[in-house]
C-alpha positions in Angstrom: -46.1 88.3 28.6 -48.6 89.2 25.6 -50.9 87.0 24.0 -49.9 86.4 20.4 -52.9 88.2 18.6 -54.7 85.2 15.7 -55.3 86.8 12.7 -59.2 86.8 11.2 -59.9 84.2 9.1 -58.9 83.8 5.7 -62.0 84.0 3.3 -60.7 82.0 0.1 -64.0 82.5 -1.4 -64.1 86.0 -1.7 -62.6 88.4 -4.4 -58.9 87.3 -5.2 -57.6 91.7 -4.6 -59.6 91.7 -1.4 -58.0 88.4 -0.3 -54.7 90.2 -1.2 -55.5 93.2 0.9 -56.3 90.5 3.9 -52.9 89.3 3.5 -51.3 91.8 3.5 -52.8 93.5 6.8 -50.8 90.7 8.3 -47.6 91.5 9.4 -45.0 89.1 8.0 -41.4 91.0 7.8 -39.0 87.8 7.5 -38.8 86.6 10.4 -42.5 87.2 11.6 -44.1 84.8 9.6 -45.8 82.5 11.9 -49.3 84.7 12.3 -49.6 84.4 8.4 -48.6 80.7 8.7 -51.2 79.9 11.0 -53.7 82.0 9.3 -52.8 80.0 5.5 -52.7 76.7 7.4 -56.1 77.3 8.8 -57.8 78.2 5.3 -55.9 74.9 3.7 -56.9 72.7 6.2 -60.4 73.3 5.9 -60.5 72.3 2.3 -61.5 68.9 1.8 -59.4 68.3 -1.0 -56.1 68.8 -0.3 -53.7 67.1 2.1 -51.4 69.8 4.3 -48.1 69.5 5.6 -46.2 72.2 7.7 -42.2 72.9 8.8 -41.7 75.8 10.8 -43.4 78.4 8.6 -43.8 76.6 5.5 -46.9 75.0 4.1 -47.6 72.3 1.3 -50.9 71.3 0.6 -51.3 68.7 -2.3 -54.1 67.1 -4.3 -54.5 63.4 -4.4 -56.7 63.1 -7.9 -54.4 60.6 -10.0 -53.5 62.8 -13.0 -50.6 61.5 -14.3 -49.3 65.3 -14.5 -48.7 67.3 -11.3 -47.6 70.9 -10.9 -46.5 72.9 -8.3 -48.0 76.6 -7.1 -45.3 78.2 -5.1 -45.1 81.8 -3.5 -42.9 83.1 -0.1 -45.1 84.6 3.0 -42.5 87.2 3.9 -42.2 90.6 3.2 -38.9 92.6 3.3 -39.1 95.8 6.5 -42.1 98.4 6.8 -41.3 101.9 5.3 -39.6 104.5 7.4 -40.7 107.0 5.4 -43.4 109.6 7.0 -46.8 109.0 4.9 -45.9 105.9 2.8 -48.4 103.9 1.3 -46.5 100.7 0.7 -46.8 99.8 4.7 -49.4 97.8 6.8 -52.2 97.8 6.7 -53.1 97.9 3.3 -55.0 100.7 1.5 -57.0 101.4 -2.1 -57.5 104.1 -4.3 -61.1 103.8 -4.8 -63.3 101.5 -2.8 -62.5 97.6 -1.8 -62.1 95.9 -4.7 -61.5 98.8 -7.6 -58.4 100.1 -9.3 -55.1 100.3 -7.1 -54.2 98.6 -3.6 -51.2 99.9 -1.8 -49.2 98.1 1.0 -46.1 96.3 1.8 -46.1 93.3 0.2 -48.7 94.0 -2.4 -46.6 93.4 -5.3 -43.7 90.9 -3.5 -45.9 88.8 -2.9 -49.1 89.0 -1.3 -51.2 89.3 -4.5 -49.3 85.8 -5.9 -50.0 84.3 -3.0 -53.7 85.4 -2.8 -53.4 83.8 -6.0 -52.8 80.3 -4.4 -55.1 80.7 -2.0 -58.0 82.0 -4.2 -57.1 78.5 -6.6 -56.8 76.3 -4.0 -60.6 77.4 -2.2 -62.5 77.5 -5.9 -60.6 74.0 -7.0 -60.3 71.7 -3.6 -63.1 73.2 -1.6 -66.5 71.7 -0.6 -67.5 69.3 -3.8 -70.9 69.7 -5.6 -72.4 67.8 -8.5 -71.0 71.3 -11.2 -67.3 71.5 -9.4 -64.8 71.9 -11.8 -61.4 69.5 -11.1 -58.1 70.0 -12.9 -57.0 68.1 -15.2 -53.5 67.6 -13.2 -53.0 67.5 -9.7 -51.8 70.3 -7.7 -49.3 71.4 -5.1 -49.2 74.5 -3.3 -46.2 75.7 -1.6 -46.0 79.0 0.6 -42.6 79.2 2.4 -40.6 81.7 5.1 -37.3 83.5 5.2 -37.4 84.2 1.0 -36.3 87.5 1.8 -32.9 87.3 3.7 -29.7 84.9 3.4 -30.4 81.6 1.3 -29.2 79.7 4.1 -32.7 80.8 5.9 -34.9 79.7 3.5 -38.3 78.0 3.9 -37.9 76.5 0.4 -34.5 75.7 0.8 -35.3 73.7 4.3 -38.3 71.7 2.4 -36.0 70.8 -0.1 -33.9 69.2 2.2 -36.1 67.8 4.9 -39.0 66.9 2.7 -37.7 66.7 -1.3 -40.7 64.1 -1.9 -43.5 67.2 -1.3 -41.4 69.0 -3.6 -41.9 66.3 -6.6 -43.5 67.5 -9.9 -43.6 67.9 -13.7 -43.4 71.0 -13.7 -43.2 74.5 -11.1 -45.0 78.3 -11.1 -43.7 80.5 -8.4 -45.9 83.2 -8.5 -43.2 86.2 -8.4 -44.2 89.2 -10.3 -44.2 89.4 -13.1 -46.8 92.0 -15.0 -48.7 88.5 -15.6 -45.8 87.9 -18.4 -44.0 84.0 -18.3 -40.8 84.7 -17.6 -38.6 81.6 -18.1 -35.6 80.7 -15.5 -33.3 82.7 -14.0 -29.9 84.0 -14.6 -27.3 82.6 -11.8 -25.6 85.1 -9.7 -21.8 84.5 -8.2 -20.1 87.0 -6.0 -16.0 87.3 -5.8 -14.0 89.0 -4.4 -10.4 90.2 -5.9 -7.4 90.9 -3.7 -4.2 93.2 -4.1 -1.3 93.3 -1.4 0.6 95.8 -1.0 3.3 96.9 2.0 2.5 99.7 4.7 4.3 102.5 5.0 4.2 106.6 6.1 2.4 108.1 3.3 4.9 111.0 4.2 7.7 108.4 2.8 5.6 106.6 0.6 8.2 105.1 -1.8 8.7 102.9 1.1 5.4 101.2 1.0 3.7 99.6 -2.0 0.1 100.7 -2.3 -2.4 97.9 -3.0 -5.2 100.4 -3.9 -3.1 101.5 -7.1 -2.2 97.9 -7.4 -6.3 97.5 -7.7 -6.5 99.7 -10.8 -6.2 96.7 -13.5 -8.7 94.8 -11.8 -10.8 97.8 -11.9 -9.7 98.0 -15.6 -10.4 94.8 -17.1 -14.0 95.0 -15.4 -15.2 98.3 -17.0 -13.4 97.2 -20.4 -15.4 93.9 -20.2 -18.2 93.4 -22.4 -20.9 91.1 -21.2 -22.6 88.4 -23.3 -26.4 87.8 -24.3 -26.9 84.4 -24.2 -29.7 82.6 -25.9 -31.2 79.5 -23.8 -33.9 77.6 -25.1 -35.0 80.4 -27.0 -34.9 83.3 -24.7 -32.0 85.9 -24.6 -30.5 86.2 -21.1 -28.3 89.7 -20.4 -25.4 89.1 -18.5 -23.7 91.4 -16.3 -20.4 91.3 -14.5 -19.4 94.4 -12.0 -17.2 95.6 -9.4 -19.8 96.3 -6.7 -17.6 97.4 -3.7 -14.3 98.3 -2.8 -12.4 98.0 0.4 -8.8 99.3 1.6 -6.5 101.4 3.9 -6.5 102.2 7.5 -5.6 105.6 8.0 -5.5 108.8 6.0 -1.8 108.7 6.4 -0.9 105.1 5.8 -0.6 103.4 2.3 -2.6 100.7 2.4 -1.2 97.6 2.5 -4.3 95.2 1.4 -7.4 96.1 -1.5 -10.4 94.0 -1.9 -12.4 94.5 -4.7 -16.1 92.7 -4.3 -17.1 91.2 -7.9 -20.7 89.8 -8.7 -21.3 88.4 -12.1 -24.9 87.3 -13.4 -24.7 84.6 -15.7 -27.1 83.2 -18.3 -28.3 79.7 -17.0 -26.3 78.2 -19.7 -23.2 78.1 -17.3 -22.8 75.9 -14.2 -21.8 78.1 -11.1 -18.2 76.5 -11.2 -18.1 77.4 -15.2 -19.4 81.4 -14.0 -16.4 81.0 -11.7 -13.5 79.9 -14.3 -15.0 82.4 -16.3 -14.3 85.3 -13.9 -11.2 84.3 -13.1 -9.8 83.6 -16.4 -10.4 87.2 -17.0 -8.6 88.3 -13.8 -6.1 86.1 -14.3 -2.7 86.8 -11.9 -5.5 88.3 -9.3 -6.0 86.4 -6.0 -10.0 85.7 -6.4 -12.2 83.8 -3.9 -15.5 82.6 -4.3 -18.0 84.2 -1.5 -21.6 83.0 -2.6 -23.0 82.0 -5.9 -26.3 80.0 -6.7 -26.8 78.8 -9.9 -29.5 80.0 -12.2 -32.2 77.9 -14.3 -33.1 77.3 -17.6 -36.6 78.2 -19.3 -38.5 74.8 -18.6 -40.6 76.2 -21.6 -40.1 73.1 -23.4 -42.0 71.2 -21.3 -45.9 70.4 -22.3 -47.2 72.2 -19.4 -45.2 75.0 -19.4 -46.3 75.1 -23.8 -49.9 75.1 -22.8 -49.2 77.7 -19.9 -47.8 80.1 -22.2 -50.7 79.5 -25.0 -53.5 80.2 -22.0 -51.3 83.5 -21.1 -51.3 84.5 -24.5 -47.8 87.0 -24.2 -44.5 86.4 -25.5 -42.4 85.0 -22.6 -38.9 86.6 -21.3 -36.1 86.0 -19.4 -35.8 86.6 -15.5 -32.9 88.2 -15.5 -32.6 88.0 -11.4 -32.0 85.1 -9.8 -35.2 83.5 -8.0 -36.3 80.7 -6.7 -37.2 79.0 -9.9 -33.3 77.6 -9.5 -34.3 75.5 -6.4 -36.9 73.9 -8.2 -34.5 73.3 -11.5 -31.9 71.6 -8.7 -34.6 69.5 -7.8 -35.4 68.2 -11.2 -38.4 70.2 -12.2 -38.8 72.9 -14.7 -40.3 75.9 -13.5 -41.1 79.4 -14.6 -42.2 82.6 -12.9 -45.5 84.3 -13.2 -47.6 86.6 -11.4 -49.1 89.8 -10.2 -47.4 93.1 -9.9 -44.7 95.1 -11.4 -41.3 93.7 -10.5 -40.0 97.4 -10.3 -42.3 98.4 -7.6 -41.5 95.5 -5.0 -39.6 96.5 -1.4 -40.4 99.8 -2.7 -42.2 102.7 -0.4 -45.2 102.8 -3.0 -45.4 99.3 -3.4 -49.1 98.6 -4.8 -50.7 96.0 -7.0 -53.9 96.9 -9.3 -57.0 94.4 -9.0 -57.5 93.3 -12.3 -54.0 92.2 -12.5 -54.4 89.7 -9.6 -58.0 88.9 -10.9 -56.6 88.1 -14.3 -53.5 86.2 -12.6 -56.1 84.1 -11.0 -57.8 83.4 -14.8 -55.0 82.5 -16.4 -53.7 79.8 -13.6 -57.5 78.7 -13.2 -58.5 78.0 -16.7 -54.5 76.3 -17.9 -55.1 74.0 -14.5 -59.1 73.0 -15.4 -58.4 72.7 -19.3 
């Protein structure tokens, strides 16, 4: 049996893009996560400041100053599969355009979300580390939160299994998960609901096929109504959320010479966080009305949290116009918890799981300013 290689040791005190690069040149497909685990629990517990807690894969390391205002840092280890692609750059180990440190750094997770997790890491060395007579404390208290399994099935989540074993390290005012972003505040997240429509039909010969009824055919209204439909922008707290609703696969038939007897149609509808997931629901099935629809997953979405203080004087250090997330994320698991939270961070959403996925420094670098200077002020 092999050894399980230790990763070198995280440097939190070096540039935040070169701590992004060392992150990265660990391995952590969902699934994989424990070498980065170890390697993030070993750079937390060696700062005097914070207190660290660990479930399976999952870290929290929190501050113990007595602000009466405490906010929570959040960001997944995992990274979705390496490229298959001969000569991409988005894979492991990382690599740069120029030299360490300068313009563009490519590798898997670079964007998704090594550099917001760097991020974290970079915040919690220059805010909780050794103490000296010119350290700089914030001005709230501070939980950091890195977590496994965000990039598969819900039911695998790291942040989903804190939230139920351990809600209490979850408490705060208010929540940054450090998605990317384009260093933009994007408030909440629309919910997401999946369906699925049914026709039935009767087999028959397609040789005698007026002595079947064919639930494909029978399909075609559903189909209908769903390219007919026109989806709603919603304003929430200010921000305009785009909803979509769309037949995203179709299933029927056996045999090229038997009329199908049975038609699913596969619906997902992305709501504005306006709606409850059971309101999303009704809503789909009023407009399918006389269809046979099942739920088959949902999760909620979240509103802004911009109303909040913190999240005011966020956006004010930032210093852009927020927006809406229109994809669901895991803002929504702090909203079910009671918190208001918001996603921000390095990276171009377009480019994650992608094989060119890359992050520029001075993105990351001014990620790190912004969270650094709202956190001390």
């Amino acid at each position: 049996m092999l050894a399980r290689v230790t990763p070198a040791a995280l440097d939190l005190t070096q540039d935040v893009s070169l701590l992004t690069a060392a992150l990265i040149d660990i391995p952590s497909v969902s699934g994989s996560e424990q070498a980065i685990a170890d390697a993030v629990e070993a750079a937390l517990r060696a700062l005097p400041g914070l207190t660290v807690s660990r479930d399976g894969d999952a870290l929290v390391a929190r501050s113990e100053l007595g602000r009466e205002e405490r906010v929570i840092l959040a960001g997944h280890l995992d990274t979705v599969p390496l490229p298959t692609a001969e000569g991409a750059r988005g894979t492991v180990p990382s690599s740069w355009d120029d030299e360490p440190g300068a313009g563009t750094l490519w590798g898997r997770g670079a964007t998704d979300m090594k550099g917001g997790v760097a991020v974290q890491l970079a915040l919690a060395g220059a805010l909780f580390g050794a103490t000296d007579d010119g350290a700089r404390r914030p001005s709230r208290d501070v939980t950091f939160v890195f977590y496994d399994h965000e990039e598969v099935e819900a039911a695998k989540s790291g942040l989903g299994r804190l939230a139920q074993a351990a809600p209490e390290l979850l408490e705060g005012d208010f929540a940054i998960l450090l998605e990317p972003t384009a260093g933009t505040v994007e408030g909440g997240c629309n919910g997401t609901l999946r369906l699925e429509a049914s026709t039935v039909g009767e087999a028959a010969h397609s040789a005698r096929a007026w002595m079947g009824r064919n639930a494909i055919h029978a399909a075609a209204p559903i189909l209908a109504r769903l390219a007919e439909y026109e989806p709603a922008t919603v304003t929430v707290d200010g921000l305009d959320y785009r909803e979509s609703l769309n037949a995203v696969r179709i299933a029927g038939g056996t045999a090229g010479n038997v009329i199908p007897d049975r038609c699913t149609v596969e619906i997902n509808y992305r709501f504005a966080p306006d709606k409850s997931l059971d309101e999303a629901e009704a809503h789909v099935r009023k407009l399918l009305e006389g269809f046979d629809v099942v739920r088959t997953d949902g999760a909620a979405g979240a509103r802004p949290g911009l109303t909040h203080p913190a999240a005011a004087a966020f956006v004010a250090v930032v210093g852009r116009e927020p927006k809406p997330k229109y994809g669901w994320t895991d803002v929504a698991r702090f909203s079910e918890l009671g918190v208001p939270a918001v996603n921000f961070g390095p990276g171009d959403a377009l480019l994650a799981h992608k094989d060119d996925e890359r992050v520029a420094a001075d993105d990351v670098r001014e990620c790190f300013r912004a969270l650094r200077d709202w956190l001390i002020s």
